[in-house]
DOKOLMI-186292 format. One line per 8 residues: number of its first residue (from 1); for each residue x, y, z of N, C-alpha, C, O. Coordinates in steps of 0.02 Angstrom, whole numbers. Layout:
% DOKOLMI-186292
NUM) X/Y/Z/X/Y/Z/X/Y/Z/X/Y/Z; ...
This chain:
% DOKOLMI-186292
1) -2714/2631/4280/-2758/2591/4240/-2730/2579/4170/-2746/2530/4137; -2679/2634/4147/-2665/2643/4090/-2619/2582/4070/-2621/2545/4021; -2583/2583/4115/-2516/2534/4143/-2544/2469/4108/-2534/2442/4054; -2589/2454/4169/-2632/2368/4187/-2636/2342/4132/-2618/2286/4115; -2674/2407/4088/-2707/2400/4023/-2642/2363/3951/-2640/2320/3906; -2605/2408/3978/-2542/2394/3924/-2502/2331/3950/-2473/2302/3904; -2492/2300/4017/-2466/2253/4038/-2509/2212/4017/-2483/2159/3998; -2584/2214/4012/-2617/2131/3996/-2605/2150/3934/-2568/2105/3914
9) -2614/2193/3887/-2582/2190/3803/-2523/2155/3772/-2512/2108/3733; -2491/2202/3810/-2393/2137/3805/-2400/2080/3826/-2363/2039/3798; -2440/2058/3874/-2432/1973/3923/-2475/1939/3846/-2454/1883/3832; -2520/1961/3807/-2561/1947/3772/-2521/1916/3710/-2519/1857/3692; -2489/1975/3683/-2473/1986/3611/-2400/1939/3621/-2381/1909/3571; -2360/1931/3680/-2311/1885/3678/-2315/1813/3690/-2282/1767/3665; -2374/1812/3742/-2386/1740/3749/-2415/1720/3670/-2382/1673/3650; -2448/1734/3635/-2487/1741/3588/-2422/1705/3513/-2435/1682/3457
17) -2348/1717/3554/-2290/1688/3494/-2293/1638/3518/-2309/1624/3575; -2272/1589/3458/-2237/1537/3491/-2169/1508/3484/-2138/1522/3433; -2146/1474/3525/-2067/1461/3505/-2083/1402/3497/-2035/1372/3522; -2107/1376/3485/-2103/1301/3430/-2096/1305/3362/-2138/1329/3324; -2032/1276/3341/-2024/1268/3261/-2045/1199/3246/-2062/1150/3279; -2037/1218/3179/-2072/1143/3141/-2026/1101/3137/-1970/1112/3115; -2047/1050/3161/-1994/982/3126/-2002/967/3070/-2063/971/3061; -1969/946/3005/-1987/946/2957/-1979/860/2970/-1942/837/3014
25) -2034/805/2904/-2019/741/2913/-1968/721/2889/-1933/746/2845; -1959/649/2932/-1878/632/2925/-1923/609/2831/-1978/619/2804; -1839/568/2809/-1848/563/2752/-1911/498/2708/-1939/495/2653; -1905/432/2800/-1940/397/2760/-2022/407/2773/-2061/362/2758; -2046/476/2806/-2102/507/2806/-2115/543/2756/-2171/539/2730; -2068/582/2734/-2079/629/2688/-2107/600/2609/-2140/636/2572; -2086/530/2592/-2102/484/2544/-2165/446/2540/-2200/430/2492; -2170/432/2629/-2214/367/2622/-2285/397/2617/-2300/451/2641
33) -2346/338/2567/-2411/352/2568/-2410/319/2503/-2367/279/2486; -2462/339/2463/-2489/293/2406/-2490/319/2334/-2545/343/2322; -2449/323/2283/-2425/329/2229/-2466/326/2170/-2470/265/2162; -2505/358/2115/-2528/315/2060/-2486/279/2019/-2439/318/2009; -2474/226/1988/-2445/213/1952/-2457/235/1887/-2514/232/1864; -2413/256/1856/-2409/289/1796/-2383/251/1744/-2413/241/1692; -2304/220/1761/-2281/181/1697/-2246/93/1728/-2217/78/1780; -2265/58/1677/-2250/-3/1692/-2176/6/1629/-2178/38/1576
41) -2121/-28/1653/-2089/-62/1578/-2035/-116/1584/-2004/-120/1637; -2021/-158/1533/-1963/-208/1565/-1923/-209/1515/-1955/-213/1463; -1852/-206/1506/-1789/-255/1479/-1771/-277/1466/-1740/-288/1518; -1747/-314/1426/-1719/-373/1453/-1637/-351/1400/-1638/-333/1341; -1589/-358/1434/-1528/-338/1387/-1529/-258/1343/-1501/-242/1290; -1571/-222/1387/-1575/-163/1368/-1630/-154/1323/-1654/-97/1321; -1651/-190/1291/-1724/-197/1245/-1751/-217/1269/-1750/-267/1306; -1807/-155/1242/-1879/-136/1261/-1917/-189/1256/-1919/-209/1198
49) -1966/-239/1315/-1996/-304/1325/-2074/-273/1308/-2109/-288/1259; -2090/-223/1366/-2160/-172/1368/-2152/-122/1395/-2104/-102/1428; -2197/-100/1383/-2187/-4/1406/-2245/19/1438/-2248/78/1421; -2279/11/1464/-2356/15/1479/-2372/72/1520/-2342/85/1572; -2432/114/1489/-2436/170/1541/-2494/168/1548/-2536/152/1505; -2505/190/1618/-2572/178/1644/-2603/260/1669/-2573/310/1688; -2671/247/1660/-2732/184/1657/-2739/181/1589/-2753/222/1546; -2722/114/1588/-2725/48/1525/-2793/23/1492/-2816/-30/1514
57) -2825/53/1446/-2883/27/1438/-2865/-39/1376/-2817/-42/1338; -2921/-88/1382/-2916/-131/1321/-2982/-166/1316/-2994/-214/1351; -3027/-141/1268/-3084/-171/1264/-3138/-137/1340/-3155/-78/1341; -3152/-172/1379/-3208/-139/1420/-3159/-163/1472/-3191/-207/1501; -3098/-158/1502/-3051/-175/1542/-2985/-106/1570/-2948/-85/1526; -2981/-89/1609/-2943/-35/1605/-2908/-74/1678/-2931/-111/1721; -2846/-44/1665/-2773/-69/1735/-2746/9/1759/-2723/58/1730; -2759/-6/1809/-2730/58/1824/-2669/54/1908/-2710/58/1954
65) -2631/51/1925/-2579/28/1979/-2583/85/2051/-2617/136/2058; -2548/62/2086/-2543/103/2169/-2467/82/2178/-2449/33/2145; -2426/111/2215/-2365/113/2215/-2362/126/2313/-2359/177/2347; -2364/71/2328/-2382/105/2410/-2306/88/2424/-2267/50/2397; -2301/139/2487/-2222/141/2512/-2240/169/2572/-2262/225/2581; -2228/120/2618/-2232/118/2697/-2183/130/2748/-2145/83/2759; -2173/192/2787/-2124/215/2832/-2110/159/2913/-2146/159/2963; -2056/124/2903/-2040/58/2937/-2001/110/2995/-2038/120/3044
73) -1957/131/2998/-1934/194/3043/-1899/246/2996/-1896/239/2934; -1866/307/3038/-1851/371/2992/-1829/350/2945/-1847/384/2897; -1784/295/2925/-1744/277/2860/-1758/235/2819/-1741/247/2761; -1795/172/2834/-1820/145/2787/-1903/135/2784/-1942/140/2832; -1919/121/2716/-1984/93/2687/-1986/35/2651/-1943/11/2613; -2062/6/2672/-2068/-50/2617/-2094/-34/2567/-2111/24/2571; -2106/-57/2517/-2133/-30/2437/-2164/-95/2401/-2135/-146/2384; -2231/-76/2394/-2274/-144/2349/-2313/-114/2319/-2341/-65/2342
81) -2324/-143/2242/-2349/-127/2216/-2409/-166/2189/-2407/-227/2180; -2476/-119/2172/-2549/-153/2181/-2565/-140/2116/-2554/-84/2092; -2601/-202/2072/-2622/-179/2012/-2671/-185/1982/-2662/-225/1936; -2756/-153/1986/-2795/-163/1981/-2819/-169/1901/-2789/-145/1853; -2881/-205/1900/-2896/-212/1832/-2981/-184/1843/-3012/-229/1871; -3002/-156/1837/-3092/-96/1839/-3089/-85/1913/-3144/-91/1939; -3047/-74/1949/-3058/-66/2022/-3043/-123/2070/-3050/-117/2131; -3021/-180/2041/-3009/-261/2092/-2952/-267/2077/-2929/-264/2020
89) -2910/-279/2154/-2836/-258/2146/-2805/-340/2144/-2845/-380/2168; -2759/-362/2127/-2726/-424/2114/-2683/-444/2168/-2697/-420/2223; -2653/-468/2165/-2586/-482/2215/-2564/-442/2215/-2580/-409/2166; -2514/-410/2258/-2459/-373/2274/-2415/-391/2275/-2402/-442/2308; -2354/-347/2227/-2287/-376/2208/-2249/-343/2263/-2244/-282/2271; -2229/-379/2292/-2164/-361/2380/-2108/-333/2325/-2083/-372/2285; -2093/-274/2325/-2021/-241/2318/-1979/-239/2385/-1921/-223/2370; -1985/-246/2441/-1956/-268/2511/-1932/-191/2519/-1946/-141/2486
97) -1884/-200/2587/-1888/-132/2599/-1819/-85/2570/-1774/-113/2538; -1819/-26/2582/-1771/-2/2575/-1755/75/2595/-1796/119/2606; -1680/80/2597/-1657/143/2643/-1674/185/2611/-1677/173/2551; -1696/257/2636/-1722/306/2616/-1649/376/2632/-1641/387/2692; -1609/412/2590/-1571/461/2598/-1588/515/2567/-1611/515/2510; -1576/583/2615/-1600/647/2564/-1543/651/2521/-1486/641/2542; -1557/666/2458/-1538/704/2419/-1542/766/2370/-1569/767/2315; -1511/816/2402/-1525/879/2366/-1594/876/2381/-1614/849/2432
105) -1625/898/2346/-1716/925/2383/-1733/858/2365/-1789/863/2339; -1720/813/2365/-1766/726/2344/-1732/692/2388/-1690/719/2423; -1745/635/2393/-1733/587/2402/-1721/533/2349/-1742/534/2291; -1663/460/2394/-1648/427/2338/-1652/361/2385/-1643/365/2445; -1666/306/2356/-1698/235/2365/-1652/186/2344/-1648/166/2286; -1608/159/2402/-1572/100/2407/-1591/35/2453/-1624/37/2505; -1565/-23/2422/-1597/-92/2409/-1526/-139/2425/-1516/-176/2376; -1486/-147/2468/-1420/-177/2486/-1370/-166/2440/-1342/-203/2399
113) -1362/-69/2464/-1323/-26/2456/-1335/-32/2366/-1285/-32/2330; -1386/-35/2344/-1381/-5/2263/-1456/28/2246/-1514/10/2250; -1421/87/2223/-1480/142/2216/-1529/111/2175/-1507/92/2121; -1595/101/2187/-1654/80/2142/-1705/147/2131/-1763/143/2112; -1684/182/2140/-1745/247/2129/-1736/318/2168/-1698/331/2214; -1770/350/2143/-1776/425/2180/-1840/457/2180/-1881/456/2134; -1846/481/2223/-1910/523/2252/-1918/579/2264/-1870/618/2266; -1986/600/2277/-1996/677/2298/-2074/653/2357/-2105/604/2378
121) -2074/712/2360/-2153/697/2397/-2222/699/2358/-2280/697/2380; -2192/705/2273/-2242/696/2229/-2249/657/2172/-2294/650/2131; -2171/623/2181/-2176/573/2123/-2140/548/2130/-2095/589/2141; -2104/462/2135/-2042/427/2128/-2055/375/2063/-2102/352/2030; -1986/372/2067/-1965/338/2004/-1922/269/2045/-1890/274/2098; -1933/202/2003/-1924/150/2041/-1878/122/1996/-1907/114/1943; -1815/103/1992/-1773/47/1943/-1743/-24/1989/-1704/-15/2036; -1768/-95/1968/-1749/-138/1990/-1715/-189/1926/-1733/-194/1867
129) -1676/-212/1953/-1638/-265/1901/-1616/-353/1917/-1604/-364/1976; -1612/-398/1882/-1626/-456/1918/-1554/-486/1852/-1559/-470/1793; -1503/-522/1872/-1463/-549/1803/-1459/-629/1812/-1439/-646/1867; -1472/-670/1775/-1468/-738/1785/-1408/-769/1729/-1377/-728/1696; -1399/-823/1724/-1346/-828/1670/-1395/-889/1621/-1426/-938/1643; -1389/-872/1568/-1416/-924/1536/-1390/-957/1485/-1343/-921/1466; -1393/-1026/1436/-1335/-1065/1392/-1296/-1006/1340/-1242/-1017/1312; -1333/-945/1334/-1323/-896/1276/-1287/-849/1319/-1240/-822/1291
137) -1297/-834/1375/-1242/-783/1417/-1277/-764/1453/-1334/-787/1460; -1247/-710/1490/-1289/-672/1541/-1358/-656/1547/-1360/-672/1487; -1415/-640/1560/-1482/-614/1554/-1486/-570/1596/-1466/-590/1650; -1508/-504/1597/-1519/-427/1634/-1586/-411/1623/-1609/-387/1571; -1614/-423/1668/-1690/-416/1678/-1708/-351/1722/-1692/-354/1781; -1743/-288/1695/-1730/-250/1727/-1817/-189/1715/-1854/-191/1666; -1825/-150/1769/-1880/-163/1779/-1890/-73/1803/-1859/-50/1851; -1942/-25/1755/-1953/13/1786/-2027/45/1796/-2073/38/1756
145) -2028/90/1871/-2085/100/1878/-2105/179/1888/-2067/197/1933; -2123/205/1880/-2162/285/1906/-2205/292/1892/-2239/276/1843; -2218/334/1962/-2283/330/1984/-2285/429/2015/-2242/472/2011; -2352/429/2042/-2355/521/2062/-2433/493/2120/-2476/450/2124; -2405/564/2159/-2470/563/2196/-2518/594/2161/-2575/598/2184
């Protein structure tokens, strides 16, 4: 009886492990979901255009942003950003998609092969740049964003 007793104990206490490990998420899981936006700012030739940090109050009006970034498969995401003014959100600006690579404990955010940002699973930072040429020379229009869950 003593036996029985100790054989259903062991059948118990081993079935009771499990050999399933965790998958950890690939990288463009580990990113994707919905961001606050924190800072707006723009460029232009390296000087400061605006700097804006949110939530933005002005008068009885407050802006406050969402930074959504959507897992397209393991490697890439799309990224748009939503910018509400008392809770009513505006258009959405399409940042289109882009490859997602680990780096070191983060991740980093490329856009046809040029790094625009880096991430964590609690905060990314977004840099985009646009150059046109104009009668005075070049123009560098350039654009950053962070945001946190």
């Amino acid at each position: 009886m003593k036996k029985v007793f100790l054989f259903i104990c062991l059948s118990v206490a081993f079935g009771a492990c499990s050999t399933k490990t965790e998958v950890p998420p690939d990288a463009a899981m580990a990113i994707s979901g919905n961001y606050d936006l924190k800072r707006i700012a723009q460029f232009v030739n390296d000087q400061p255009v605006s700097d804006i940090r949110l939530p933005q109050t002005a008068g009885s009006n407050t802006r406050t942003g969402t930074l959504v970034v959507t897992r397209i498969n393991e490697t890439t995401v799309d990224v748009n950003v939503i910018q509400l003014v008392n809770g009513t959100a505006g258009t959405p600006t399409a940042f289109g998609k882009m490859t997602v690579q680990s780096a070191g404990d983060g991740y980093e955010l490329y856009q046809k092969n040029i790094k625009n940002g880096t991430a964590s699973s609690s905060a990314i930072t977004f840099e985009v740049s646009d150059t046109y040429q104009d009668v005075s020379g070049p123009i560098i229009n350039r654009y950053l964003l962070e945001a946190k869950r």
